[in-house]
N, C-alpha and C positions, 0 to 999 in steps of 0.2 A: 417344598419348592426347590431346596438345593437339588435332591433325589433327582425333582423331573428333570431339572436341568441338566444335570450330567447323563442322564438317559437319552436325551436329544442330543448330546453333546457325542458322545460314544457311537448311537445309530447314524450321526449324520455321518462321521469318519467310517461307517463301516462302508457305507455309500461310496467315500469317494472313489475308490478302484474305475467306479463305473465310467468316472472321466477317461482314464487309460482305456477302458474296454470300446469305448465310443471314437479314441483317436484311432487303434490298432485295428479295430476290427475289419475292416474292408482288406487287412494285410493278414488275419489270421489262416490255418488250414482249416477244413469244412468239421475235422473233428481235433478237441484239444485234450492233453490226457491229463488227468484232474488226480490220480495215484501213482506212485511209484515205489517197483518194491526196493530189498534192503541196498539193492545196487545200483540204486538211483536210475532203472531203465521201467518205464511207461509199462503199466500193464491194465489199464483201465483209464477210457475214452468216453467222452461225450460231446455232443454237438455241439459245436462254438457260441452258438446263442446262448446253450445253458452254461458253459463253462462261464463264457466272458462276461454274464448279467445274472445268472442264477446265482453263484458263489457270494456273491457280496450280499441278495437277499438271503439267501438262507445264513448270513453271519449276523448280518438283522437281527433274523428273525432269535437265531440264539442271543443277541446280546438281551433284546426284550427280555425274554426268558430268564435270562441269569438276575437282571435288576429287579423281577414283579419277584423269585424266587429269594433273593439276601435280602431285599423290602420288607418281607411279608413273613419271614421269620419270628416265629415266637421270643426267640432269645436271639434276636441282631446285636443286640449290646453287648451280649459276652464275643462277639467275634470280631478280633482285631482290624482297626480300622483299613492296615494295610494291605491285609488277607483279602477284605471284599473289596478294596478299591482296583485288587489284581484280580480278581476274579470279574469286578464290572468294565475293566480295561483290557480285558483278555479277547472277546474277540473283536474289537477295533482293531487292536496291535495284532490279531492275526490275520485282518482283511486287508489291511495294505501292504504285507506281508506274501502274505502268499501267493493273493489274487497275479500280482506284479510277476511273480516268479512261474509261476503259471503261465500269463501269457509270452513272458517274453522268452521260458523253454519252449513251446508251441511255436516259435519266431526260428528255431533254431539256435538260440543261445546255449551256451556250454555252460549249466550254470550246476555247480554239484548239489542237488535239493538232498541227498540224505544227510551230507554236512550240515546243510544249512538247518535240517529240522534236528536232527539230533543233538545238537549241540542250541537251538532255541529253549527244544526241551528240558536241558542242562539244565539251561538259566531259571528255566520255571521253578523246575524241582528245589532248586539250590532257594532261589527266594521262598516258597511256598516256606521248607525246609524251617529257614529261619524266623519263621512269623505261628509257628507248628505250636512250639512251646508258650506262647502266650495268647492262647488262643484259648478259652473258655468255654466251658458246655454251652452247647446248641445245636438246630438238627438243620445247617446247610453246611457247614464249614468243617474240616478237620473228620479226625476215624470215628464214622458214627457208627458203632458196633452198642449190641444189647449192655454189654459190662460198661463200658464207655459212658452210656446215655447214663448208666444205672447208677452210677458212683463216681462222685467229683475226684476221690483222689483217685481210681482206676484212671479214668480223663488226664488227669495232670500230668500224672507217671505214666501212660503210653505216649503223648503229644510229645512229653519230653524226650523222651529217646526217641523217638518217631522225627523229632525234630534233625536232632543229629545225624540220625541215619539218611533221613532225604539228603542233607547236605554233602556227605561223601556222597550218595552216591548220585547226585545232580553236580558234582565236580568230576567225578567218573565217566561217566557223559558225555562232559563237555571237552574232558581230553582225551577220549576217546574218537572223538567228534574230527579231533585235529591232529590224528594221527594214519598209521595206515595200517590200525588194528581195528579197523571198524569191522564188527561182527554182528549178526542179528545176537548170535547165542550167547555173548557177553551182555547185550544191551539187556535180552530178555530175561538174564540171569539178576541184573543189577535190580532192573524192575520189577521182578518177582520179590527180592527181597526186602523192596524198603514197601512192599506191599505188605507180603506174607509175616513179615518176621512183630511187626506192631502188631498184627492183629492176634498173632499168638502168643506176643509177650501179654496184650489188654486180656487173652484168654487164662492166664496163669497166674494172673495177679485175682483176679475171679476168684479163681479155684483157690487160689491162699484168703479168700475174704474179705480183698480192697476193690 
């Protein structure tokens, strides 16, 4: 019963955008641009009905998705309460977010979005980061790789350092975010790494027999 509730509770906030999109819309332009590349200039447009009313359904439709998905988990228990409760508040907190920012770039506002999202993503990283390490085998949450799933201390010992490294580098990020060294090739460097580098340490620890 708590589950449905916070499911209702989450999909109804993903909605509300749509009160903004209902006052501004008669003041929107005919098309709104819904991406922006690394230098925060518009390179991908859609028509203001799907921008101003489709984005808030389709974050619906993902939050559904993520709650019937952590719900229905074989091993919900081993995943840290905080990990799914960021993961079921994840795209609420991004529909009144971005939706807003969205239309009221489309208004003309000067508003920097690759700050604003780089440095959001900081924040993710850096929490996820710290919730990394007490996170226990199961198959929605955390580095689910073959060695991972295969063996509780493989699991333990990548989450753990896997932990640390998100948190550098989701503090990377974020002052990256707030400086004027903002780069795709830094960004994509940092995110490669706190990808790549857990999955080849869980790959090594394998090969030594944990």
């Amino acid at each position: 019963m708590k589950r449905d509730r916070l499911l209702w509770i989450t999909t109804i906030i993903c909605f509300l955008p749509l009160i903004l999109s209902f006052i501004l819309y008669d003041k929107l332009p005919e098309e709104i641009a819904i991406h922006f590349n690394y230098a925060g200039v518009a390179d991908n447009y859609v028509p203001k009905a799907v921008g101003a009313f489709g984005l808030p359904i389709l974050m619906a439709i993902i939050n559904i998705f993520i709650h019937v998905k952590l719900n229905n988990d074989p091993k919900k228990m081993n995943s840290p309460a905080a990990l799914k409760y960021l993961g079921k508040w994840s795209s609420p907190i991004l529909s009144v977010i971005l939706l807003p920012i969205t239309l009221f770039i489309a208004l003309g506002y000067k508003i920097p979005i690759q700050i604003v999202s780089l440095g959001f993503v900081g924040i993710i990283i850096v929490a996820s980061g710290n919730y990394l390490p007490k996170c226990k085998q199961n198959y929605t949450i955390g580095i689910r790789l073959p060695w991972t799933l295969n063996s509780e201390v493989n699991w333990n010992k990548t989450h753990h350092m896997a932990g640390y490294l998100w948190i550098l580098g989701g503090i990377s990020m974020i002052i990256l975010s707030c400086t004027q060294m903002q780069s795709i090739l830094l960004t994509f460097i940092i995110l490669l790494v706190i990808v790549i580098v857990p999955c080849y340490y869980s790959y090594w620890l394998y090969k030594k027999g944990l």
